[in-house]
HTML snippet that shows the backbone in 3Dmol.js (N, CA, C, O; Angstrom):
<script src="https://3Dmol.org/build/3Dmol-min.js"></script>
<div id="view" style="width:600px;height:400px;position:relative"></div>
<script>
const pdb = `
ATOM      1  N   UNK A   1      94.520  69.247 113.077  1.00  0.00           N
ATOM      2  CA  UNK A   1      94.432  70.598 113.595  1.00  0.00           C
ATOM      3  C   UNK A   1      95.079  71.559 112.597  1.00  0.00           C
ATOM      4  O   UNK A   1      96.143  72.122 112.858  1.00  0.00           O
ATOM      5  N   UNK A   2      94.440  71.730 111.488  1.00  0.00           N
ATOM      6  CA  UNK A   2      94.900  72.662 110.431  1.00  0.00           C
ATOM      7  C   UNK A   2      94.934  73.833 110.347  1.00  0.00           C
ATOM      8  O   UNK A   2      93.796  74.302 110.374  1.00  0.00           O
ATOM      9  N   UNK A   3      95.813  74.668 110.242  1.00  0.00           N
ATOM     10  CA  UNK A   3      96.181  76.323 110.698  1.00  0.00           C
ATOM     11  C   UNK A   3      95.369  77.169 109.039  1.00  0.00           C
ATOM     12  O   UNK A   3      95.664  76.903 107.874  1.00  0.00           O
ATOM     13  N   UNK A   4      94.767  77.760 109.329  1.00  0.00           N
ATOM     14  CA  UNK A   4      93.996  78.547 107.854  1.00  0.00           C
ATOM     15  C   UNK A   4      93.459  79.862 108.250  1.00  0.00           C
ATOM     16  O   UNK A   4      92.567  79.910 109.096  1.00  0.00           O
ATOM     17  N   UNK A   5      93.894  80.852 107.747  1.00  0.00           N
ATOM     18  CA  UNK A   5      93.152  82.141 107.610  1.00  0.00           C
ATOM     19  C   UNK A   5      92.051  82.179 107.256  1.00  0.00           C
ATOM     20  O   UNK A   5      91.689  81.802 106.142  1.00  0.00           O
ATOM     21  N   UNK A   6      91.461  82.545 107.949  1.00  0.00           N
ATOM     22  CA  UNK A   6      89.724  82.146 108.311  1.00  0.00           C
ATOM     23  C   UNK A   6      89.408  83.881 107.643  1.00  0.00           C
ATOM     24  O   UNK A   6      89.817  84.915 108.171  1.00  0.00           O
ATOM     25  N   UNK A   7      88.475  83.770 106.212  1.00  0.00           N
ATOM     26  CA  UNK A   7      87.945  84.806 105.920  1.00  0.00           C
ATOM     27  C   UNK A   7      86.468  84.178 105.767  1.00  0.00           C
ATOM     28  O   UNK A   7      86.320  83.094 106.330  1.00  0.00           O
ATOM     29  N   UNK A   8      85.295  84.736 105.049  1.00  0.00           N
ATOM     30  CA  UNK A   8      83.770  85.061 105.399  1.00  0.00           C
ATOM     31  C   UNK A   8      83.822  83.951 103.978  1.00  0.00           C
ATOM     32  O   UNK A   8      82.859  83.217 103.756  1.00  0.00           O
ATOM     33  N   UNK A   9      84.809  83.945 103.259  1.00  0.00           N
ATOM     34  CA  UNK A   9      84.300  83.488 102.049  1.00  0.00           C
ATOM     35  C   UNK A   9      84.718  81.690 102.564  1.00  0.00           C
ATOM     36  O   UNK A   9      84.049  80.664 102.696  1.00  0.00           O
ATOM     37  N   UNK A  10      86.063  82.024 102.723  1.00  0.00           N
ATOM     38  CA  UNK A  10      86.619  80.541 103.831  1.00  0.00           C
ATOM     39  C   UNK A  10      85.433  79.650 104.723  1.00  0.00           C
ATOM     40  O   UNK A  10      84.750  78.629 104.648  1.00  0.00           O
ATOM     41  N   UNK A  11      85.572  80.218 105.156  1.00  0.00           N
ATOM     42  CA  UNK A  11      84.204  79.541 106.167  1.00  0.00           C
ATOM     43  C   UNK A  11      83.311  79.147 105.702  1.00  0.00           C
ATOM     44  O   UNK A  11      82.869  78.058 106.069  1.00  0.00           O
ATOM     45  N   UNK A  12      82.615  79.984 104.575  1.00  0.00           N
ATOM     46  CA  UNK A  12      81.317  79.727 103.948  1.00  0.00           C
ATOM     47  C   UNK A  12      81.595  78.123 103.434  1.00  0.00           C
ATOM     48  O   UNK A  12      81.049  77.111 103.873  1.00  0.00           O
ATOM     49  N   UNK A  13      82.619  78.226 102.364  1.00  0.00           N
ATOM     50  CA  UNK A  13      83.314  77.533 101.751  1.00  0.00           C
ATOM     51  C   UNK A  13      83.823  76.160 101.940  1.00  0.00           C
ATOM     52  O   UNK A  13      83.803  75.340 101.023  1.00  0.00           O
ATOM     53  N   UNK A  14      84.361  75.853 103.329  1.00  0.00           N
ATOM     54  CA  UNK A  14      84.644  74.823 103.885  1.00  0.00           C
ATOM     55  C   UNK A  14      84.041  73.574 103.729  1.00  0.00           C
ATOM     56  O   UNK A  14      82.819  73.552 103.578  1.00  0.00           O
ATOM     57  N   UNK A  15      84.653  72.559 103.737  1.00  0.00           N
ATOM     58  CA  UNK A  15      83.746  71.372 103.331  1.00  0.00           C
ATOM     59  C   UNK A  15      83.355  70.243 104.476  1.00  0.00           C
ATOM     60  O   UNK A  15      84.232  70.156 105.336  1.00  0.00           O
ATOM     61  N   UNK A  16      82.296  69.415 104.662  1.00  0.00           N
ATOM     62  CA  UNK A  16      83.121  68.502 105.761  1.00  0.00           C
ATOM     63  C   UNK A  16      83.725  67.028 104.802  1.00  0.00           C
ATOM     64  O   UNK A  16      83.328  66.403 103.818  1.00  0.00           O
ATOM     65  N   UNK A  17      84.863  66.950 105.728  1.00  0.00           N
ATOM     66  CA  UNK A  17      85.738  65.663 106.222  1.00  0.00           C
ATOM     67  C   UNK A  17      84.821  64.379 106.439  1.00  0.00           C
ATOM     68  O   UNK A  17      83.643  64.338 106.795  1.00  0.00           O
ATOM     69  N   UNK A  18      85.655  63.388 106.137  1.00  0.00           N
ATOM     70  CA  UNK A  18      84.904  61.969 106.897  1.00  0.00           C
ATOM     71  C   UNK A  18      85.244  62.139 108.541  1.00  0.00           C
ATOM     72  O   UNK A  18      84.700  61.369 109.333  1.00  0.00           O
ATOM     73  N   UNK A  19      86.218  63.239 109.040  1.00  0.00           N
ATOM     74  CA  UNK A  19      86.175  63.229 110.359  1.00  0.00           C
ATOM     75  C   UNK A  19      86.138  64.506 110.936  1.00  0.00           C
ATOM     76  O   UNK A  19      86.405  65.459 110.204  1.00  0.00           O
ATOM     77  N   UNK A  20      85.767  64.765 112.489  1.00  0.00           N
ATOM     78  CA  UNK A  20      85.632  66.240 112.407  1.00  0.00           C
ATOM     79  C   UNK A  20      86.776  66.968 112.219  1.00  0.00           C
ATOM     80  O   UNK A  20      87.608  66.376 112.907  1.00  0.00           O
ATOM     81  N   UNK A  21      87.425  68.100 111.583  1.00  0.00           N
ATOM     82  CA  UNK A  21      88.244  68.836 111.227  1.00  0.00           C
ATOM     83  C   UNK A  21      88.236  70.418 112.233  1.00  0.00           C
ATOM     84  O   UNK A  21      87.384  71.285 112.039  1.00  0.00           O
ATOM     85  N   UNK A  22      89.142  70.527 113.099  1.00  0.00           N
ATOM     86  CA  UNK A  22      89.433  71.797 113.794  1.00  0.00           C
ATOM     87  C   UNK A  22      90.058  72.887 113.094  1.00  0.00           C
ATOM     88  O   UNK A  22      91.286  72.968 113.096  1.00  0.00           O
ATOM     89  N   UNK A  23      89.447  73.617 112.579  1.00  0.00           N
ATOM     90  CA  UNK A  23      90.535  74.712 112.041  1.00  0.00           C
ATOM     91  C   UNK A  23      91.171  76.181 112.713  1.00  0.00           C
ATOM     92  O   UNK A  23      90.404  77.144 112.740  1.00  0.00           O
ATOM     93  N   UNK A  24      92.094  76.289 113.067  1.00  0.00           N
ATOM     94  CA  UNK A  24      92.752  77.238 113.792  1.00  0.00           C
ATOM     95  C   UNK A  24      93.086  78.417 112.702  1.00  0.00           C
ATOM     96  O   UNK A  24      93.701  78.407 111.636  1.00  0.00           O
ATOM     97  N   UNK A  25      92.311  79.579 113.546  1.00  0.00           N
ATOM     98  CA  UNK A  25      92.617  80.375 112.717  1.00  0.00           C
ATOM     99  C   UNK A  25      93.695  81.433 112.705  1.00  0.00           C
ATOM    100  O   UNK A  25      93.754  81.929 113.830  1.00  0.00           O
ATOM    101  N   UNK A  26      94.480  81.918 111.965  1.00  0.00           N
ATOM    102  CA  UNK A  26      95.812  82.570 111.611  1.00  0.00           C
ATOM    103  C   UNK A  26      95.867  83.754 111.570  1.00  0.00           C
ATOM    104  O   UNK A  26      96.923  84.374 111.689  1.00  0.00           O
ATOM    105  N   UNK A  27      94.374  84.454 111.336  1.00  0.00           N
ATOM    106  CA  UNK A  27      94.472  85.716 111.399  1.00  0.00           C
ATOM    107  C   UNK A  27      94.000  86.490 112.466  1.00  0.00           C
ATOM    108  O   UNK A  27      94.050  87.720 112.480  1.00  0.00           O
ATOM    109  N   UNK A  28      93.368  85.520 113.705  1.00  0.00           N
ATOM    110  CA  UNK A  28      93.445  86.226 115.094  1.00  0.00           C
ATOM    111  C   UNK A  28      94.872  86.294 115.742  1.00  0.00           C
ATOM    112  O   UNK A  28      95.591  85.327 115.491  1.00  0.00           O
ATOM    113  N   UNK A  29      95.468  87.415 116.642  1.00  0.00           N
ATOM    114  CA  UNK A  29      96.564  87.521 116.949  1.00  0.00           C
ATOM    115  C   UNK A  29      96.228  87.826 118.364  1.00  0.00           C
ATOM    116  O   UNK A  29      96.719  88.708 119.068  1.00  0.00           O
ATOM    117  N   UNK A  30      94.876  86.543 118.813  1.00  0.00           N
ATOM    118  CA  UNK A  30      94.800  86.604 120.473  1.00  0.00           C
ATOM    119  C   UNK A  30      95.881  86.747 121.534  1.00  0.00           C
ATOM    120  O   UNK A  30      96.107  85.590 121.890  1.00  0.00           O
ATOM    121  N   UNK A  31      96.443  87.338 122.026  1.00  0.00           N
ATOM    122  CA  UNK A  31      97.788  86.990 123.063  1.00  0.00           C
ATOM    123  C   UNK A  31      97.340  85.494 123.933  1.00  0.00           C
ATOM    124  O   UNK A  31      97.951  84.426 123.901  1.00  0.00           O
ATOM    125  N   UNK A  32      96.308  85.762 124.558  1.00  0.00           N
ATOM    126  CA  UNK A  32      96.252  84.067 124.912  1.00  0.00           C
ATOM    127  C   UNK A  32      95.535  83.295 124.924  1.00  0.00           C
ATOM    128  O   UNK A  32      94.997  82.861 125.942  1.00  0.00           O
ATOM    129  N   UNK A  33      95.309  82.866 123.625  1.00  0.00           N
ATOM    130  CA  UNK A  33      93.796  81.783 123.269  1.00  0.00           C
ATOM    131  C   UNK A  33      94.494  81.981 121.640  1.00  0.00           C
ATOM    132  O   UNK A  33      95.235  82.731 121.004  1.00  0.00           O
ATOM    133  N   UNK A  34      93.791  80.913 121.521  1.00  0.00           N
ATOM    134  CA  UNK A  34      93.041  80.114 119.541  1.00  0.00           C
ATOM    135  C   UNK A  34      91.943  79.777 119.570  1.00  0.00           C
ATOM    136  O   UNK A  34      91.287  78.898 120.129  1.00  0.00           O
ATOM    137  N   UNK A  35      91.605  81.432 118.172  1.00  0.00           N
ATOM    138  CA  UNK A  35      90.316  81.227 118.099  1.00  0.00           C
ATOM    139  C   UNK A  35      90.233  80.016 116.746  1.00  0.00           C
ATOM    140  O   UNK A  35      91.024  80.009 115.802  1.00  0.00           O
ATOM    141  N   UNK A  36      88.891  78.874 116.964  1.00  0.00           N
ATOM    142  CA  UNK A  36      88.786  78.009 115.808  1.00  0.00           C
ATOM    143  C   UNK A  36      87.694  77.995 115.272  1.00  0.00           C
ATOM    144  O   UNK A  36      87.148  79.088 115.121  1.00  0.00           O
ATOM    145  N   UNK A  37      87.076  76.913 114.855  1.00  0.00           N
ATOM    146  CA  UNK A  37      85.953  76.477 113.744  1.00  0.00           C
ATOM    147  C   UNK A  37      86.305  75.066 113.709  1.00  0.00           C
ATOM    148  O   UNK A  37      87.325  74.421 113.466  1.00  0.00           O
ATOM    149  N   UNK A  38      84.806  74.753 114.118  1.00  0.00           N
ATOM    150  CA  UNK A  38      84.935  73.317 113.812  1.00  0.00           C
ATOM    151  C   UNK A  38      84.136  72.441 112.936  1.00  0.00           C
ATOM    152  O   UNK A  38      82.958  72.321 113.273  1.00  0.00           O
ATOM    153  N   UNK A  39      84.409  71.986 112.187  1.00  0.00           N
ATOM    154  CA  UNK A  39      83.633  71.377 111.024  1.00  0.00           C
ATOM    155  C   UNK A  39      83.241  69.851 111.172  1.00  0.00           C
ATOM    156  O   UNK A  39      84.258  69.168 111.295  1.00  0.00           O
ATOM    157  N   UNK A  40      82.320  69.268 111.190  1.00  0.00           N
ATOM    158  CA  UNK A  40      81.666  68.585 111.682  1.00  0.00           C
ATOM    159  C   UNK A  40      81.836  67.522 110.496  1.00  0.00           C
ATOM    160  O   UNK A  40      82.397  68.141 109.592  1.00  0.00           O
ATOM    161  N   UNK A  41      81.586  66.098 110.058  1.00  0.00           N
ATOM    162  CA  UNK A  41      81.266  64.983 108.967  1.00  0.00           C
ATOM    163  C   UNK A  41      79.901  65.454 108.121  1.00  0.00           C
ATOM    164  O   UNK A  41      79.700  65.256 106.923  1.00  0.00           O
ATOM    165  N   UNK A  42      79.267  65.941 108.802  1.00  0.00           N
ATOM    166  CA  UNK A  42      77.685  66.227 108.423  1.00  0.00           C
ATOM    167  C   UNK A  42      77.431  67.390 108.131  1.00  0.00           C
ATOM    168  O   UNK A  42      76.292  67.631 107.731  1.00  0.00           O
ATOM    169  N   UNK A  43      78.612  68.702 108.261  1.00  0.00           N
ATOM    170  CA  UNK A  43      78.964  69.570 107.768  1.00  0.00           C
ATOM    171  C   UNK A  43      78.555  70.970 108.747  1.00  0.00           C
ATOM    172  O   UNK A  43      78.827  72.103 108.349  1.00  0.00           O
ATOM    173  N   UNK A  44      77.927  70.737 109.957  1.00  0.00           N
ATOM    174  CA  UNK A  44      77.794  71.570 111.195  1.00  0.00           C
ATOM    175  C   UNK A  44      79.102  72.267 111.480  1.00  0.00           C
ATOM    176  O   UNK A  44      80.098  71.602 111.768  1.00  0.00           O
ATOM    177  N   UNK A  45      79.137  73.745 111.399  1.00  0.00           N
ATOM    178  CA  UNK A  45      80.451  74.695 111.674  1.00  0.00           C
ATOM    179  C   UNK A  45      80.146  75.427 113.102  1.00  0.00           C
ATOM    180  O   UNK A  45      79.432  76.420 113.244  1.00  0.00           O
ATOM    181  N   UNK A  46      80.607  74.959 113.782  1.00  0.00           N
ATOM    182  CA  UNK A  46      81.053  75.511 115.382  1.00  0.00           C
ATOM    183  C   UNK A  46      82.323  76.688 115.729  1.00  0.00           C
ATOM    184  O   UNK A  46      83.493  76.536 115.377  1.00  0.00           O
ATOM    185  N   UNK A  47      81.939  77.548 116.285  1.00  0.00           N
ATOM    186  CA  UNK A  47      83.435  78.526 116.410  1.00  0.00           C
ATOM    187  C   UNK A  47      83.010  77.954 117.776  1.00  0.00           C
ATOM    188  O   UNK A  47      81.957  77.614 118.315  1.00  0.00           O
ATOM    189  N   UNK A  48      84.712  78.025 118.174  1.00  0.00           N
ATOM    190  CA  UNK A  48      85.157  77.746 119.545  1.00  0.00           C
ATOM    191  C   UNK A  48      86.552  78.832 119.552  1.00  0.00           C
ATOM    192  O   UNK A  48      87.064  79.476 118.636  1.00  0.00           O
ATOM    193  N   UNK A  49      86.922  78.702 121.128  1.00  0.00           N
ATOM    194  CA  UNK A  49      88.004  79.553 121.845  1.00  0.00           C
ATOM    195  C   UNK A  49      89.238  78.379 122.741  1.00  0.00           C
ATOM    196  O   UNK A  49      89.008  77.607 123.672  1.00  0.00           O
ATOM    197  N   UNK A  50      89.572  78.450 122.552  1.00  0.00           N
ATOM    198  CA  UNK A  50      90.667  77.879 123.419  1.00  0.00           C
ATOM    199  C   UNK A  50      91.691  78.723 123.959  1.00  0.00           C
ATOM    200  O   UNK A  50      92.347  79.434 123.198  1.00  0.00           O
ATOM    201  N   UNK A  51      91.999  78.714 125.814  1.00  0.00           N
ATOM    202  CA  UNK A  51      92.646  79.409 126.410  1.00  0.00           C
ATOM    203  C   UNK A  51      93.470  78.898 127.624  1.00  0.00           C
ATOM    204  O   UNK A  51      93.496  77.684 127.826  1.00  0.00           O
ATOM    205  N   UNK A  52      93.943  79.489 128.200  1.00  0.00           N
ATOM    206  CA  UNK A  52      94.830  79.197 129.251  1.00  0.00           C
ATOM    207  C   UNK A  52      94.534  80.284 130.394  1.00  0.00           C
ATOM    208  O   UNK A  52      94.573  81.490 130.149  1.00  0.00           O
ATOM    209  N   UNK A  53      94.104  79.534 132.217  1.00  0.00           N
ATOM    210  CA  UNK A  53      94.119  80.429 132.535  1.00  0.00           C
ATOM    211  C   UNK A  53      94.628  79.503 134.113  1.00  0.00           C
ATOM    212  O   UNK A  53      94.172  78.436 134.524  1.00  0.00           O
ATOM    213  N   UNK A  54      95.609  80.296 134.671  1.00  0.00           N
ATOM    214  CA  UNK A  54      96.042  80.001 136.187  1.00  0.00           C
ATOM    215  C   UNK A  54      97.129  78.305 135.864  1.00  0.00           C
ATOM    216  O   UNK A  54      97.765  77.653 136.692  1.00  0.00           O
ATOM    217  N   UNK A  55      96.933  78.031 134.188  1.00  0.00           N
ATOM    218  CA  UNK A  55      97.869  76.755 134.102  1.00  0.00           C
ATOM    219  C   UNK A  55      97.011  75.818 133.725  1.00  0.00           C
ATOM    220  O   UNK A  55      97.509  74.696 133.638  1.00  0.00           O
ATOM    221  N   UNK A  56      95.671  75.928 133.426  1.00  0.00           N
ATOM    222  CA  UNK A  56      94.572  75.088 132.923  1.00  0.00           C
ATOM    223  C   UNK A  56      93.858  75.315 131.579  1.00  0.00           C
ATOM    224  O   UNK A  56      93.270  76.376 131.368  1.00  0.00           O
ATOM    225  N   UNK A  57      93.901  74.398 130.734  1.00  0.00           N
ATOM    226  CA  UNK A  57      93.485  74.746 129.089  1.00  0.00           C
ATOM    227  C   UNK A  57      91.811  74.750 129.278  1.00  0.00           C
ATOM    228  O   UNK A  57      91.256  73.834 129.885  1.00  0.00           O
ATOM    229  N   UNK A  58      91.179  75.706 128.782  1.00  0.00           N
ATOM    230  CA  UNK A  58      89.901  75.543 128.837  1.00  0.00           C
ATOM    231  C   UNK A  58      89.457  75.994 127.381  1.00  0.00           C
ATOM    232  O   UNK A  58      90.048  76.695 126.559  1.00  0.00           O
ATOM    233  N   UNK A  59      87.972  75.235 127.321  1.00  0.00           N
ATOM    234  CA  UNK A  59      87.641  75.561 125.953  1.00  0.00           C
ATOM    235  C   UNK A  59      86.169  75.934 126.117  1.00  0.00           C
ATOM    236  O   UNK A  59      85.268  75.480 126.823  1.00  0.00           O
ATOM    237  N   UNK A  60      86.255  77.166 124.995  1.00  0.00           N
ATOM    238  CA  UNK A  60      84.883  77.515 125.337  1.00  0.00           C
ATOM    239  C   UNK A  60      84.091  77.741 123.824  1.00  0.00           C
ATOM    240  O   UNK A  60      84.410  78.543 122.947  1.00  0.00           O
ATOM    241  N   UNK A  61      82.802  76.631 123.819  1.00  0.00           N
ATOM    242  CA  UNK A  61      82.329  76.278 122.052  1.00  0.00           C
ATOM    243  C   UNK A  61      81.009  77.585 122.206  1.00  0.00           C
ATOM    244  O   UNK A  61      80.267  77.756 123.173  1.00  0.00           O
ATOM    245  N   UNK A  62      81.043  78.269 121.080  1.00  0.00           N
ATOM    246  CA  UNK A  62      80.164  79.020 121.031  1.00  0.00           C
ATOM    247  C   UNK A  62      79.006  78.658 119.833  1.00  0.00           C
ATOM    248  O   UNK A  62      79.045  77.487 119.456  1.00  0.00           O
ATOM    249  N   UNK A  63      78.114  79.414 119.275  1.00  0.00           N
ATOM    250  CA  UNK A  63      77.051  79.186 118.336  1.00  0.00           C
ATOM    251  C   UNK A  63      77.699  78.586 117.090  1.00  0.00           C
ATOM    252  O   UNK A  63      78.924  78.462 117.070  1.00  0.00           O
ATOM    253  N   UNK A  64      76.997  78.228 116.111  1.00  0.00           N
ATOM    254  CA  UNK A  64      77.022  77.694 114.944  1.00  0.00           C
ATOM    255  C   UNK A  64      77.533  78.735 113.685  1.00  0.00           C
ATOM    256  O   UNK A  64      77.388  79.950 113.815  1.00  0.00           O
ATOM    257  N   UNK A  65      77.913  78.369 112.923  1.00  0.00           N
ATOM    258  CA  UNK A  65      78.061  79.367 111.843  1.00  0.00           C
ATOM    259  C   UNK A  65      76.601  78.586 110.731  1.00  0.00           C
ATOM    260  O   UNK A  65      76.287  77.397 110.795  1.00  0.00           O
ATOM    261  N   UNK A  66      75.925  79.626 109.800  1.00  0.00           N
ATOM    262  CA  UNK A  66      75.582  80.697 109.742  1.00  0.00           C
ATOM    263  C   UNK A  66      75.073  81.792 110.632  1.00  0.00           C
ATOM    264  O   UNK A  66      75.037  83.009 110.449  1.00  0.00           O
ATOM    265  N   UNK A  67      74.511  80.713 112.104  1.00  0.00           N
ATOM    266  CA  UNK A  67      74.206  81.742 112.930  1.00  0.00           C
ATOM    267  C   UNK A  67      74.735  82.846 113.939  1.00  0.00           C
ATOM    268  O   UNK A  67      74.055  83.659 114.566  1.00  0.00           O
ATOM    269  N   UNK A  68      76.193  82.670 113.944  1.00  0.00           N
ATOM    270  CA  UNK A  68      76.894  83.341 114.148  1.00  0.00           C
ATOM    271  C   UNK A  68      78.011  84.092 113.301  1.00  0.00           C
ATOM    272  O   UNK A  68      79.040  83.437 113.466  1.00  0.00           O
ATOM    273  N   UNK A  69      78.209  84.925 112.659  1.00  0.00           N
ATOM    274  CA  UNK A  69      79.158  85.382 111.674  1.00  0.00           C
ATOM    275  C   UNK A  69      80.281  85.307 112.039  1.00  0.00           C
ATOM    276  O   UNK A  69      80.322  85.116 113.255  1.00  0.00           O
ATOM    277  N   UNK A  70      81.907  85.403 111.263  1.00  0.00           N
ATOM    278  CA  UNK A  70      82.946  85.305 111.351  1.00  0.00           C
ATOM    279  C   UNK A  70      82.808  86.541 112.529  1.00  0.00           C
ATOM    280  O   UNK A  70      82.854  86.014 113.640  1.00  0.00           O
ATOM    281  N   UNK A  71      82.685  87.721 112.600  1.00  0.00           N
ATOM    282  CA  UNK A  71      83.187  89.215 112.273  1.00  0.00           C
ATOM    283  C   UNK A  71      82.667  88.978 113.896  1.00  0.00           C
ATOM    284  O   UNK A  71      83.356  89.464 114.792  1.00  0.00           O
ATOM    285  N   UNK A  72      81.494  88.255 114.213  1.00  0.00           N
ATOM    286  CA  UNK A  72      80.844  88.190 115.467  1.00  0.00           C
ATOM    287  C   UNK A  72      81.190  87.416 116.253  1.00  0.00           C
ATOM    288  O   UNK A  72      80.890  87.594 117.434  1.00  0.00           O
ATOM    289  N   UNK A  73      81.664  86.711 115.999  1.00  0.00           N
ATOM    290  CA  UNK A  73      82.791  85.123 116.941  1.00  0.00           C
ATOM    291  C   UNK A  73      83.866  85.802 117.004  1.00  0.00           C
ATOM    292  O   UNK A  73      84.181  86.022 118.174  1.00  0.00           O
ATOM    293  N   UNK A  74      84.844  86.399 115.949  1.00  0.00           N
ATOM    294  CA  UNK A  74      86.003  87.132 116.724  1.00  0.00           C
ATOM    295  C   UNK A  74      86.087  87.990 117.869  1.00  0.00           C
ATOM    296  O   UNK A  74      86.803  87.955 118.870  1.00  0.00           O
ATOM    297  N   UNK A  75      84.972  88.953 117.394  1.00  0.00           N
ATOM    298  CA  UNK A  75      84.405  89.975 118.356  1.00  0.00           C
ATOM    299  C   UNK A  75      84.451  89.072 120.039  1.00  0.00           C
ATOM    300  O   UNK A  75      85.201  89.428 120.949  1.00  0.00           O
ATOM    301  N   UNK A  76      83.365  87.745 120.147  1.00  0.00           N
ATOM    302  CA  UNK A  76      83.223  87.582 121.227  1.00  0.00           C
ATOM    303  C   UNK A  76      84.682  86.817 121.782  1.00  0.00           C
ATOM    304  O   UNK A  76      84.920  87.065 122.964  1.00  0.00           O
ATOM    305  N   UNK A  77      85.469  86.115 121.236  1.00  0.00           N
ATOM    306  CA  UNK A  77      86.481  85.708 121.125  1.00  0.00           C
ATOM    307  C   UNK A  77      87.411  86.430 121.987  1.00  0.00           C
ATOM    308  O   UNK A  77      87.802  85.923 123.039  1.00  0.00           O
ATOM    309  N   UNK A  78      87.955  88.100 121.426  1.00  0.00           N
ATOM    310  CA  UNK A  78      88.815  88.990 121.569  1.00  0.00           C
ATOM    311  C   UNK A  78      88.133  89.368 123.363  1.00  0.00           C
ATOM    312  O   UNK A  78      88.990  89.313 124.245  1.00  0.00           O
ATOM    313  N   UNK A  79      87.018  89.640 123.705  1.00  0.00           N
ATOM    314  CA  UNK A  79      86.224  90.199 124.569  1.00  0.00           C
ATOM    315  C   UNK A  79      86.380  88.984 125.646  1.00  0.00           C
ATOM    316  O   UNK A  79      86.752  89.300 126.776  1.00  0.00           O
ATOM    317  N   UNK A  80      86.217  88.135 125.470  1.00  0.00           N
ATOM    318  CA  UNK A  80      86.357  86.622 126.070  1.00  0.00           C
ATOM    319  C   UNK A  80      87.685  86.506 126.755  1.00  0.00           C
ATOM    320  O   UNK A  80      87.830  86.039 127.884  1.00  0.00           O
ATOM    321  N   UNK A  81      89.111  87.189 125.616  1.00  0.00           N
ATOM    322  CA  UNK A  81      90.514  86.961 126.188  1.00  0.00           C
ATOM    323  C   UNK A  81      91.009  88.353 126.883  1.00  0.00           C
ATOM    324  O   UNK A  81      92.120  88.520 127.386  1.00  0.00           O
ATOM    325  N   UNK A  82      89.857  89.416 126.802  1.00  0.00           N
ATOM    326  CA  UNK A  82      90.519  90.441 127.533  1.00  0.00           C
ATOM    327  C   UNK A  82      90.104  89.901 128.994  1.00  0.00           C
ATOM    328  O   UNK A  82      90.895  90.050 129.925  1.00  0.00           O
ATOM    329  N   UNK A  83      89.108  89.399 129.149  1.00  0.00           N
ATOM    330  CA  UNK A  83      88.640  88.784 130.636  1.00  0.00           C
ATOM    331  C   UNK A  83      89.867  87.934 131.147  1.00  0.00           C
ATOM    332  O   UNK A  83      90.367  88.274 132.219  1.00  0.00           O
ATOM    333  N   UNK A  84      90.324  86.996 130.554  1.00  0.00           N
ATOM    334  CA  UNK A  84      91.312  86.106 130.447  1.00  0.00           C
ATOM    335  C   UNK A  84      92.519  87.254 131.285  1.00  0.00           C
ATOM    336  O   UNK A  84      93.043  87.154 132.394  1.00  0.00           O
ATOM    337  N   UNK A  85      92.644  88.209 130.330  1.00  0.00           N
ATOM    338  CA  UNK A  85      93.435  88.824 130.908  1.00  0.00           C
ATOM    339  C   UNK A  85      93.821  89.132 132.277  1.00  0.00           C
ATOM    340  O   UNK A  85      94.760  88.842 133.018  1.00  0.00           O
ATOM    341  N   UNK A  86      92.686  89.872 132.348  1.00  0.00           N
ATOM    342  CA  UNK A  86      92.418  90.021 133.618  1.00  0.00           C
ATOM    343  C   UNK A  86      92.364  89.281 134.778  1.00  0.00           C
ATOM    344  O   UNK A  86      92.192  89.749 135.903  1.00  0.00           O
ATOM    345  N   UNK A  87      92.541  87.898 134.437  1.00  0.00           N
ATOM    346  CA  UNK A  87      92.755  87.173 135.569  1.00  0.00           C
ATOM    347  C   UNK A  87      91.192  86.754 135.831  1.00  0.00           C
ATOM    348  O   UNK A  87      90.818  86.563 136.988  1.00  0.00           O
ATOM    349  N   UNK A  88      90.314  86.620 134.759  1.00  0.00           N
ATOM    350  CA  UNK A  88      88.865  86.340 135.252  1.00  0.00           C
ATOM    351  C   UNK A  88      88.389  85.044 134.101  1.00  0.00           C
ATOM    352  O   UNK A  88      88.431  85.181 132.879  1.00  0.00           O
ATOM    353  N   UNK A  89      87.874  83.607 134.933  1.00  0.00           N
ATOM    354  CA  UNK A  89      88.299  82.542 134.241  1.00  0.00           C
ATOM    355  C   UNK A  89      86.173  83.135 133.452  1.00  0.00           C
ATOM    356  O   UNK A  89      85.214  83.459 134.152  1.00  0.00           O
ATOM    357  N   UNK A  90      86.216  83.051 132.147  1.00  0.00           N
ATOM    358  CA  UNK A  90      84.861  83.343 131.740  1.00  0.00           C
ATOM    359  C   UNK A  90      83.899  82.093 132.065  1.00  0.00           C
ATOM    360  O   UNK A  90      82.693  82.090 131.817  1.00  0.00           O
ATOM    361  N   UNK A  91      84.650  80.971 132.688  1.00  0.00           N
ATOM    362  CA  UNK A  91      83.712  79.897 132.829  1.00  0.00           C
ATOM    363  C   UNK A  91      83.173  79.690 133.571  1.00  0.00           C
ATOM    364  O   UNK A  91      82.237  78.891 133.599  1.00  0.00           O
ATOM    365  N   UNK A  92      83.724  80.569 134.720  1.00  0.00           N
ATOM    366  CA  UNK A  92      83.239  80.190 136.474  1.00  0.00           C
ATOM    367  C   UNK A  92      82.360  81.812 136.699  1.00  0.00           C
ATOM    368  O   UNK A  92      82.376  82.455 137.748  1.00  0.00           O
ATOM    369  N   UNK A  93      81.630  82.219 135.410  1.00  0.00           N
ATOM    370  CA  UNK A  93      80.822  83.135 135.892  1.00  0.00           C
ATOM    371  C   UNK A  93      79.493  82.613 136.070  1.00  0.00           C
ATOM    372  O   UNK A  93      78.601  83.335 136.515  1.00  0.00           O
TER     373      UNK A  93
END
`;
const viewer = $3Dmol.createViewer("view");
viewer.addModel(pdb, "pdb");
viewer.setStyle({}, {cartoon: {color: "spectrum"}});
viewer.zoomTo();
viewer.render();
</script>
């Protein structure tokens, strides 16, 4: 679970592992979630969210990278934990 400042060039960049590799990224400053990227053996990049809500860790995997951009996974990410906020679990919609 490797902590890395996730920029456009980073991501692009990334390699895969003989195993899948989670990377947590450093330069979201979610109050309650980690936003990641997950890098696959075969080299498939997944952004995901990880959060906390009522005392329960939930995770929520979104599109692929290239098809989703850095700039556009944070976006849904940040939007994802203001719900959080609010006391609204995004999974049970």
């Amino acid at each position: 679970m490797p902590k890395k400042k996730l920029t456009a060039l980073v991501v692009k960049n990334l390699k895969p592992k003989s195993k899948m590799v989670e990377y947590f990224d450093t330069a979201s400053k979610l109050v309650k979630g980690s936003f990641a990227l997950r890098v696959s053996p075969k080299g498939k990049k997944t952004w995901f969210l990880m959060y906390t809500i009522n005392g329960n860790l939930r995770k929520i995997v979104f599109r692929t990278y290239p098809d989703l951009s850095l700039a556009d996974a944070r976006k849904k990410a940040t939007n994802i934990i203001a719900d959080v906020i609010n006391g609204e679990d995004p999974q049970q919609r």
